[in-house]
Structure formats: C-alpha cells, structure tokens
C-alpha positions in Angstrom: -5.0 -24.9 1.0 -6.8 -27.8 -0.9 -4.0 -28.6 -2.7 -2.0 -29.5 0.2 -4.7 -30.9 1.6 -4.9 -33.2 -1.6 -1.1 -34.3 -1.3 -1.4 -34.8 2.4 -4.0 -37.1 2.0 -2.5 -38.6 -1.1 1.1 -39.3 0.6 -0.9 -40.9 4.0 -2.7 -43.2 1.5 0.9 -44.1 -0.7 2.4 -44.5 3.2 -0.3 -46.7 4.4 -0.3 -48.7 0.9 3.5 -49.0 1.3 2.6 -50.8 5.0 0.0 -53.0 3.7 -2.5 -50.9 6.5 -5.9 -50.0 5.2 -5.9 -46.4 5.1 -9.2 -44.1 5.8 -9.6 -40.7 4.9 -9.7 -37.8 7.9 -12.9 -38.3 9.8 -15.1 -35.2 11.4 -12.6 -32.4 10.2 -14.3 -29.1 9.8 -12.7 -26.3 7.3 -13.6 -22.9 8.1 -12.5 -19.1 8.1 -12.6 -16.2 9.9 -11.1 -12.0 10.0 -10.5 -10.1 12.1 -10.6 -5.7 10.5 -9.4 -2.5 12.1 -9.8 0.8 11.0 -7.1 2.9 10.9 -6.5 6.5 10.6 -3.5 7.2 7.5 -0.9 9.0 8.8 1.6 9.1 6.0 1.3 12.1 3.4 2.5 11.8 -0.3 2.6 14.7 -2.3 4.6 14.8 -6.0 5.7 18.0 -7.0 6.3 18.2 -10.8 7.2 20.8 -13.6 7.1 20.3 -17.7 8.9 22.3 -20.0 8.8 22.4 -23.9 11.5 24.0 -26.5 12.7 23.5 -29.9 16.4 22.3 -28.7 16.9 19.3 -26.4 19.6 20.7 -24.1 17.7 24.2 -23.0 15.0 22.1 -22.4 16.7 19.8 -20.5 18.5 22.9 -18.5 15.4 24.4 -17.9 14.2 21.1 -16.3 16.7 20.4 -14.0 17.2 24.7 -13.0 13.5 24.0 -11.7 13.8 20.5 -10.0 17.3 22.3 -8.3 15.7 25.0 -6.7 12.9 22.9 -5.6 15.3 20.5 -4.0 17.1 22.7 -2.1 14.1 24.4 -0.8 12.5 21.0 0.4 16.0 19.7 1.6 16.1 22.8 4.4 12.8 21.1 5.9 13.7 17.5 5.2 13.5 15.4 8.7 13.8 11.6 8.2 10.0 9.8 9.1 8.9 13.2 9.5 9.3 14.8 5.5 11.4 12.6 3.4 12.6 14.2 0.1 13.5 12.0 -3.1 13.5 12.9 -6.7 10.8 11.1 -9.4 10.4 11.0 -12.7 12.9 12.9 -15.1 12.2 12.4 -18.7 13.1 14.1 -22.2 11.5 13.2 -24.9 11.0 14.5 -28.6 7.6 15.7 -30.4 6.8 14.8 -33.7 5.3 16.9 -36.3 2.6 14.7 -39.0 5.5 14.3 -41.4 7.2 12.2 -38.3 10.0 14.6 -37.6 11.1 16.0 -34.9 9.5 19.1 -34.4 10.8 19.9 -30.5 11.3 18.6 -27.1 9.5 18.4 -23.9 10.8 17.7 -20.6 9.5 16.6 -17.3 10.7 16.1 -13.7 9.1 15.1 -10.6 9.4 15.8 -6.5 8.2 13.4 -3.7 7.2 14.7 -0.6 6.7 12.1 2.3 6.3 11.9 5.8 4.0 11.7 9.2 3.9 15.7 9.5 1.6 16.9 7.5 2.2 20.6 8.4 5.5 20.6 7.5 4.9 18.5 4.3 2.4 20.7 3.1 3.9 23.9 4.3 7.1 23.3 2.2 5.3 22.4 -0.9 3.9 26.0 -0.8 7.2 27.2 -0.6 8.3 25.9 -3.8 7.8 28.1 -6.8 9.5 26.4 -9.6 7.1 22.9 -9.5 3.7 22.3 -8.8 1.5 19.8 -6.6 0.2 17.2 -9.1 -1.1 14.0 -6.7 -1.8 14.1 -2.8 -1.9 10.3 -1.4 -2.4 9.2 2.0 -1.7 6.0 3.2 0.4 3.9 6.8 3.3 4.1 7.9 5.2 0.9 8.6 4.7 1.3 12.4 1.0 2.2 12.0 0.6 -1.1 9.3 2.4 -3.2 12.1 0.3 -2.2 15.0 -2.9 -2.5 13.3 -2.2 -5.9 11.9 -1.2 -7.0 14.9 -4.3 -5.4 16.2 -6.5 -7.4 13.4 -5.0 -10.5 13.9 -5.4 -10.6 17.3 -9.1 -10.2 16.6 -9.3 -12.8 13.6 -7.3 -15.9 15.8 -10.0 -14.7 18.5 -13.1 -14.9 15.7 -11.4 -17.8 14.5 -11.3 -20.0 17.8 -15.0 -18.8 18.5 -16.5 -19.9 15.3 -14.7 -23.2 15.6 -16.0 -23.8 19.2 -19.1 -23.2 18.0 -19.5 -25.7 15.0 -18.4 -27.8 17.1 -20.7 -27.9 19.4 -23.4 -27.5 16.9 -22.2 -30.3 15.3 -22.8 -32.4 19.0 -18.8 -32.3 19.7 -17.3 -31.3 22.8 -14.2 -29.8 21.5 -11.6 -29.7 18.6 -8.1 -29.4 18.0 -6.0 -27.8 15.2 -5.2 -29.0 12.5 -3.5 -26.8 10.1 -4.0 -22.9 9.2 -3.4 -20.3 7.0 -2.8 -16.1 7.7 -3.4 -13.5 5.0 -3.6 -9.4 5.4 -5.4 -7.1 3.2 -5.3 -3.5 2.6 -8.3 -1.5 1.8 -7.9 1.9 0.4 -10.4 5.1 0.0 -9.8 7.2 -3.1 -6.5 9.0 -3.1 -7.7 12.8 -3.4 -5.8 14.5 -6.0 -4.8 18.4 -6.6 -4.5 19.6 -9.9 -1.6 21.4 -11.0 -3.3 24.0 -12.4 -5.6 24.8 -9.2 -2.1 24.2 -7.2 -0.5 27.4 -8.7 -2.9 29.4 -6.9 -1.8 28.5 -3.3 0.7 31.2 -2.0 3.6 30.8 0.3 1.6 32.1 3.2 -0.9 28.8 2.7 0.1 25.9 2.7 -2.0 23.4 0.2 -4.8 21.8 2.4 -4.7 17.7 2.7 -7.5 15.8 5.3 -6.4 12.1 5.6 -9.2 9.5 5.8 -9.2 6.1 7.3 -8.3 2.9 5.8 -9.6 -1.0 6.8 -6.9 -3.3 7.8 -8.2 -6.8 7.5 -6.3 -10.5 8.7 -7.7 -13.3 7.4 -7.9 -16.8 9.2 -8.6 -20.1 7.7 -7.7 -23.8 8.4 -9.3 -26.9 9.8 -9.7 -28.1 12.8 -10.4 -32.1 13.9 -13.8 -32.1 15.6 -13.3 -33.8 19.3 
C-alpha cells in the first residue's frame, strides 16, 4: 500500500514537472484500518483412514496394501453422498528398509482414505465400519458456502468499522467530512487445534459406535485499510 502510494505521488510530481506546474504533495489525507471478525461454527469433517504393512518382498506387500485400501473403498463408496461424505484416496507409498550394512532388508507399505463432508453422522458412522484401515487425523474446518457467508458477514462489519473510525478522525481532527481515496481488502482464517485420534486408540471403536468428533468454532476476520482525504 506505501509503495503505490510512493509511485502515485512520484508519477503526479514527473506529470506536474513535465507541465512546468509546481506540484504539492496530498494535503490532510488520513491512512487508517479497520476489521470486521465473525465466529463461525466448522461444519466440514476430515477424517483420514490409513493402514501400513511391512514384509520381506515388495509385491505381497504392496498386495496387501491395496487388498486393505479396496475393501475400505468399497465400504465408504456405499455411503458416499457428494457435499454430504466425499470419498478420495491419499497417500499410497512403498518404500524399502535398510538394514546397517545399507541393504535392503524389506519393504513397508502405506495407503491412506479421506473422509469429507457436512454430515458428521454419516462420516463418522462409516469410518467405524471399516475394518481393514484405521482413523489416524480428525480435522474440522468450512465449507465453501459457510467461508462465503461468513466473509461476507465480516466484511460487511469491517466497511461498517471502517467508515465509523474515519468519520471519527475526522471530526477529531476539526473536519466535517472525508472522502475516499483508495482501499485495500484482506481475509484471514483463524484455526483452533485440529483434535487428533490415534490409530492405535481408533482400533477399539466397534461397528456399533461410531468414533466421536465435536467441531469447534473458528474466527473469520476481513481486514480494511486505505486513506481517505479529510474534507
């Protein structure tokens, strides 16, 4: 913002140079800023699935791998519903182990399931049904329509804070008024820790209960700054 402010004023003073006019810098301009935050409740759910498997030869290992991450994606696939629980495959990886002599002493393989959406129940409810992976992260965060209501909602709030705060200077300043001169809009995201659920503890869940997930809230901030000429 000060760099254009620097050119501006640097191509007024060439222009005014180039006319043989005196030129004077900007007189009674006030910079300021202001936001405007809402909190928001998360309503999309994250939850990766994920098995490893380790062997002496590369292809069982690899079988093995993908034999789980199948059966896992057919099972999530009967409860997939678009927005509602989207399914999609992560990581798949094979990679060696080395003994201390730096030799190959075997092979460990790894693949991952993402399960995303706005219903929770059903979300969690089919990650309990799958036997061959287990939950390894739980995230929360918004949905695009939740992101775009809320910033609308923030903005709304920062132009408001904005106008108020200028009106005041002003005044405070012994002006009347102001106009605008120029402005500049940035969003933020603040996040709360993501809880996690270790695989380990995940194995203990049965089919009969699903693995329990409480969303938290999360501050959606729109920042406003500019300058306005003092009236």
């Amino acid at each position: 913002m000060k760099l254009i402010a620097v050119c501006a004023a640097l191509a007024a003073a060439g222009a005014a140079a180039a006319q043989n006019v005196p030129w004077t810098p900007p007189q009674n301009v006030l910079q300021l800023s202001a936001s405007g935050t809402v909190e928001v409740q998360q309503d999309l759910l994250n939850m990766t699935l994920g098995t490893t498997r380790d062997g002496a030869d590369a292809a069982t290992v690899q079988s093995q791998v993908r034999s789980a991450l199948d059966a896992a994606l057919a099972q999530a696939k009967k409860e997939a519903q678009p927005g509602q629980l989207d399914v999609r495959t992560g990581n798949f990886s094979l990679s060696p182990r080395y003994s201390r002599e730096g030799k190959i002493s075997g092979w460990q393989g790894s693949a991952q399931l993402i399960l995303e959406g706005r219903d929770f129940a059903r979300i969690t409810r089919t990650a309990s049904r799958i036997d061959t992976l287990t939950v390894s992260h739980v995230g929360f965060a918004l949905s695009r329509e939740q992101r775009q209501k809320s910033e609308a909602e923030a903005q709304q709030l920062a132009i408001e804070n904005f106008r108020r705060k200028a009106d005041e200077l002003a005044r405070g300043f012994g002006f009347s008024g102001y106009s605008l001169r120029e402005v500049s809009v940035n969003s933020s995201h603040g996040g709360p820790v993501q809880p996690r659920v270790m695989a380990a503890a995940a194995k203990s869940f049965s089919s009969d209960a699903p693995v329990p997930v409480e969303a938290g809230t999360t501050a959606v901030t729109i920042d406003v700054s500019g300058s306005v000429q003092l009236k």
